[in-house]
C-alpha positions as CSV (number, residue, x, y, z in Angstrom):
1,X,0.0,0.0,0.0
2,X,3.0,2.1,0.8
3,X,4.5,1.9,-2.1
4,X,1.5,2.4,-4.4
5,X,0.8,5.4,-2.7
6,X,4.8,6.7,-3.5
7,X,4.4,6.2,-6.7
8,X,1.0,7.4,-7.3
9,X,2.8,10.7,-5.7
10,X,5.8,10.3,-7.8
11,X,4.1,10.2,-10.7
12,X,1.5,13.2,-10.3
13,X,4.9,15.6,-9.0
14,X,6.6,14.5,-12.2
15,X,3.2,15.5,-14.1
16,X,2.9,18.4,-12.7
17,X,6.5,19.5,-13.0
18,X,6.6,18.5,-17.1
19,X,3.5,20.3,-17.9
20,X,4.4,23.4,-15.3
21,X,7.5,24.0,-18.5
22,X,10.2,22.1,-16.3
23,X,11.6,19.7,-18.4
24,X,14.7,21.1,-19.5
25,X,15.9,24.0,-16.3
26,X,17.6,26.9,-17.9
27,X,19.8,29.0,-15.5
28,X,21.3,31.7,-17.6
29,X,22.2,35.0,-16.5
30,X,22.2,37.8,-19.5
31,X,25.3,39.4,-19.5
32,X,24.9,43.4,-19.4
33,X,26.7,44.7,-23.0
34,X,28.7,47.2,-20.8
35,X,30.5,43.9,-19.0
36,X,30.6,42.0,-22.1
37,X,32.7,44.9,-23.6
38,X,34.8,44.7,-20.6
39,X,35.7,41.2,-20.7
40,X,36.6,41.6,-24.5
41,X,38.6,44.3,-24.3
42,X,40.7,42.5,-21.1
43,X,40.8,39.1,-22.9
44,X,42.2,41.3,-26.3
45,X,44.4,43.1,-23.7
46,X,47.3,40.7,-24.0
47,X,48.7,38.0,-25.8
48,X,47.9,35.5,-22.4
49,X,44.6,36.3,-20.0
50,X,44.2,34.0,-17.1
51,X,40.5,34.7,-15.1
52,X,41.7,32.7,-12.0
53,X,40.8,32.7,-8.3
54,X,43.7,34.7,-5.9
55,X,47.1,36.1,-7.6
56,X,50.1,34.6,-9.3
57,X,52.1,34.9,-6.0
58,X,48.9,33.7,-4.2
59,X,46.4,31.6,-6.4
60,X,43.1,30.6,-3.9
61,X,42.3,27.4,-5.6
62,X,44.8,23.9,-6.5
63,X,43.3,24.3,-10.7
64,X,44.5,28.3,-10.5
65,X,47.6,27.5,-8.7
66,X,48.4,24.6,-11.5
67,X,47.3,26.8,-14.3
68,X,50.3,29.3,-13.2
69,X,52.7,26.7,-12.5
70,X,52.1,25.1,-16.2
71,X,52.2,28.8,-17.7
72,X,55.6,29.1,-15.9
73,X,56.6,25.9,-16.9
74,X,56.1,27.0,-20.4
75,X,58.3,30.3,-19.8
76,X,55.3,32.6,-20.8
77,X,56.7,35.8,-19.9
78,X,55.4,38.5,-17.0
79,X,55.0,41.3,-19.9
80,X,52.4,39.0,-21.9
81,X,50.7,37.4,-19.3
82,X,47.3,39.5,-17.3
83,X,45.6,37.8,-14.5
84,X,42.2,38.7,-13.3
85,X,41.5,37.7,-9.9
86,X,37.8,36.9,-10.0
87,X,37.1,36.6,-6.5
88,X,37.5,40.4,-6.3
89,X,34.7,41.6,-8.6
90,X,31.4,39.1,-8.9
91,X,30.0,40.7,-11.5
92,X,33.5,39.6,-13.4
93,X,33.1,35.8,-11.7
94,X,30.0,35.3,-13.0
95,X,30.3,37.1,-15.9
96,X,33.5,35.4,-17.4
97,X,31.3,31.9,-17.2
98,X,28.8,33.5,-19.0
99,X,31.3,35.1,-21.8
100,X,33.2,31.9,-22.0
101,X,30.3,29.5,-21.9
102,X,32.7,27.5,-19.7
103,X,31.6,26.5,-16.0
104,X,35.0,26.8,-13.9
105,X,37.7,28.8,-13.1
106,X,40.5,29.5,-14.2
107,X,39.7,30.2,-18.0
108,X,42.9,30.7,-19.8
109,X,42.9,33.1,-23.7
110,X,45.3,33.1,-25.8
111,X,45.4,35.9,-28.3
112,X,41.6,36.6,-27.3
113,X,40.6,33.2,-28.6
114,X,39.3,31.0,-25.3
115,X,41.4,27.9,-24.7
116,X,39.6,25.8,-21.7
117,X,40.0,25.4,-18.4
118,X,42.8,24.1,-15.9
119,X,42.2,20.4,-17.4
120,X,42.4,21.9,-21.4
121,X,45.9,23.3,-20.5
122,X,47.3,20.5,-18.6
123,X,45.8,18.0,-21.4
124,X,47.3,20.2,-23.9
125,X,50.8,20.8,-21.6
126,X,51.5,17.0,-21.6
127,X,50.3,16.4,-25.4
128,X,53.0,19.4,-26.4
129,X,49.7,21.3,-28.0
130,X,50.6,24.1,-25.7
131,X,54.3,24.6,-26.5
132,X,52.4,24.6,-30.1
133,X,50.1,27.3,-29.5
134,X,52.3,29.5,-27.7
135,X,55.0,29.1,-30.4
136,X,52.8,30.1,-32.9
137,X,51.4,33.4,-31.6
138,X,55.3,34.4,-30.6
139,X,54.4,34.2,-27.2
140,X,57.5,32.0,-25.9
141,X,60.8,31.5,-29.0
142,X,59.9,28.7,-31.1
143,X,63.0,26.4,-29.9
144,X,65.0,25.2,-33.4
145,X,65.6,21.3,-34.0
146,X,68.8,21.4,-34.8
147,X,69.7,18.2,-37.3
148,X,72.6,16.2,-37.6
149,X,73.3,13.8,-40.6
């Protein structure tokens, strides 16, 4: 009896909440032109833009802290690299989601084109896709093969 009676309830919740419009949630926030501008303009600023969570000397998360430490790895240098802490400004920490269509932080652009997240850039670290990329947009010197026959 107990179990008829769940599923009788089960069933008329799940009713109501299909025909009430529920079947696919949206949660978007529309991001205000003036803030869109702003986020273009910083991830056009420079040649590297890292949206991460604390500072380069103190990152606030493990994935911002890696992110850095890859970046550094790579020998991106100080003068083409702009952080944005995101945990100063909310309107930026939402915001950057929104303008990325990327859940999580950090977000990492490279010559304003959007690259991924910490787990894009360590994929692409240890696949040598990042050396590649960086290369190519003279952000680090391209390092010459040098052949011997």
């Amino acid at each position: 009896m107990f179990r008829s009676a769940l599923n009788t309830s089960i069933s008329s919740l799940s009713r109501n909440v299909l025909s009430a419009g529920w079947r696919t949630p949206v949660f978007r926030r529309f991001l205000s032109d003036e803030t869109r501008a702003k986020i273009h303009a910083a991830v056009n600023e420079h040649p590297v833009v890292l949206f991460m969570k604390g500072t380069p000397e103190m990152p606030q998360c493990g994935f911002s802290r890696a992110a850095i430490q890859v970046l550094d790895m790579h020998g991106v240098p100080s003068e083409k690299l702009r952080t944005y802490n995101i945990l100063e400004d909310p309107e930026l920490r939402s915001g950057i989601k929104e303008f990325s269509e990327w859940p999580t932080i950090p977000q990492i652009y490279v010559n304003g084109e959007f690259v991924g997240g910490c787990d894009i850039l360590l994929s692409m670290h240890q696949s040598g896709e990042l050396e590649s990329l960086l290369e190519k947009h003279d952000i680090i010197p391209k390092i010459e093969s040098s052949s011997q026959s």
